[in-house]
C-alpha positions as CSV (number, residue, x, y, z in Angstrom):
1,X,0.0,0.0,0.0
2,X,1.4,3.4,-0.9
3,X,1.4,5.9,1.4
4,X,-0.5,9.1,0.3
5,X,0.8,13.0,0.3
6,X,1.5,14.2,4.0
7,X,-1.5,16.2,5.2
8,X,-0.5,19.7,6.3
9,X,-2.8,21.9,8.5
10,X,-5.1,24.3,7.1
11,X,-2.9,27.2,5.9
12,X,-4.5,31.1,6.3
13,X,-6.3,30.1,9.4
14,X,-5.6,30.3,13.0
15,X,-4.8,26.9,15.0
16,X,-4.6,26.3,18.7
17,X,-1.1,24.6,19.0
18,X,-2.1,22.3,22.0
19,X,-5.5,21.5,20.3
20,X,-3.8,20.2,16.5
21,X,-3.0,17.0,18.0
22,X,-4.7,15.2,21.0
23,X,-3.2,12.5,23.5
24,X,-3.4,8.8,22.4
25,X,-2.8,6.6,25.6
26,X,0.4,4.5,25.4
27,X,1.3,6.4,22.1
28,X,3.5,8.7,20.5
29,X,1.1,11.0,17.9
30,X,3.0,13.6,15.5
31,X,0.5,16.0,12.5
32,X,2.7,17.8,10.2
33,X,2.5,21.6,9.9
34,X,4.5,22.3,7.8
35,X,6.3,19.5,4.8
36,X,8.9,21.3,2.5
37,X,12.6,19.9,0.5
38,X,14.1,22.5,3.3
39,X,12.2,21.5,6.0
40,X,9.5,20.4,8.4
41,X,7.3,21.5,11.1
42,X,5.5,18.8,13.9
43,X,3.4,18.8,16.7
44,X,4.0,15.8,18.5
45,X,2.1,14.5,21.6
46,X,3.9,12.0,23.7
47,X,2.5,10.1,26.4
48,X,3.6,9.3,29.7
49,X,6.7,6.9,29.7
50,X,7.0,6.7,25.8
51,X,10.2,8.0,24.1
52,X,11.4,8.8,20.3
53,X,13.9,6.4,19.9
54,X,17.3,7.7,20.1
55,X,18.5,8.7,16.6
56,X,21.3,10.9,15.2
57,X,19.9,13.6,12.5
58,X,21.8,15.0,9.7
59,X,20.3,18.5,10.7
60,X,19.7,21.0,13.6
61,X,16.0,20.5,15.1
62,X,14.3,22.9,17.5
63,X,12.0,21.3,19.8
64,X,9.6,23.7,21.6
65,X,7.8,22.4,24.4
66,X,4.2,24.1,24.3
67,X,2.1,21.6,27.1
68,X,3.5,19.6,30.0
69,X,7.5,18.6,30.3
70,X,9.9,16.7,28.7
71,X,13.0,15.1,28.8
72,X,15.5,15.8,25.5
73,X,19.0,13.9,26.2
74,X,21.2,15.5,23.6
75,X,24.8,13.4,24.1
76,X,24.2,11.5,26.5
77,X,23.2,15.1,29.2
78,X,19.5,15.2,30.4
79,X,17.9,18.7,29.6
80,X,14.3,19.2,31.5
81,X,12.5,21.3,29.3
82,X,9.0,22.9,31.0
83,X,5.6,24.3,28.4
84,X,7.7,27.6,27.1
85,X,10.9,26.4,26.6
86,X,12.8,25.1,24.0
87,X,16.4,23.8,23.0
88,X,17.9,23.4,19.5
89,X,19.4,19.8,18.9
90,X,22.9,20.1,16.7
91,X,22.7,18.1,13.6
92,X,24.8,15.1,14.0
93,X,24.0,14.8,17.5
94,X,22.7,11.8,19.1
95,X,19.7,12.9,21.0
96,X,16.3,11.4,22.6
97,X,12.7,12.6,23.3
98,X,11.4,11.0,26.9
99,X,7.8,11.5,28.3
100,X,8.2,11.3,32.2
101,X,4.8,12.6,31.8
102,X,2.8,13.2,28.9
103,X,3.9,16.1,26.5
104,X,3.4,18.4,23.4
105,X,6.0,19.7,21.4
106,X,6.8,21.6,18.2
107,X,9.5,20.1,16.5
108,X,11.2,22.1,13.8
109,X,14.0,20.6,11.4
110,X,15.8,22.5,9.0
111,X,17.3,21.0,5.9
112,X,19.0,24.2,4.1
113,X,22.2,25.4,4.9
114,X,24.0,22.0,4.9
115,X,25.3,22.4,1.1
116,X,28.5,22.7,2.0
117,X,28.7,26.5,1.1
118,X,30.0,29.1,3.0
119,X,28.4,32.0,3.5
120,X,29.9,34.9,4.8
């Protein structure tokens, strides 16, 4: 079965960022806001005790937590991030998501600026 475009949110409209995506227990739930060849926006709800596995991304991400806490381990150190607050995650970073309670976040990735040229 082939997987369909990825559905975006409704541009030129106002959205309640804790209300795009709701809480599935035992789950990890993520709606794209944004899907672009430079980039992507998420809203990602995690439940309590779930994780993203831990990964290494080619680019810098920016996760903004906007409900709840979370746990992001970036290299092995623990950063406790509270509804407000966010952190940008290198690229080529080895970094985790934990839910020691359940969470929302926006996670932001950008893909430009890794061409190799300099810009100064």
């Amino acid at each position: 079965m082939e997987a369909g475009p990825v559905k975006e949110i409704e541009k030129s409209k106002i959205h309640v960022l804790i209300e795009i995506t709701n809480y599935v227990s035992n789950s990890v739930v993520s709606q794209t806001i944004l899907r672009k060849t430079t980039g992507n926006i998420s809203i990602v709800a995690i439940d309590n005790g779930k994780a993203l596995a831990e990964k290494i991304s080619p680019f810098d991400t920016f996760i903004q937590i906007v409900e709840g806490s979370a746990e992001i381990v970036i290299d092995n150190q623990p950063n406790m991030l509270q509804a407000g607050q966010g952190i940008v995650i290198p690229a080529h970073t080895s970094h985790m998501v934990k839910a020691n309670e359940r969470f929302k976040m926006i996670s932001t990735v950008i893909k430009s600026g890794y061409e190799g040229n300099i810009v100064t």
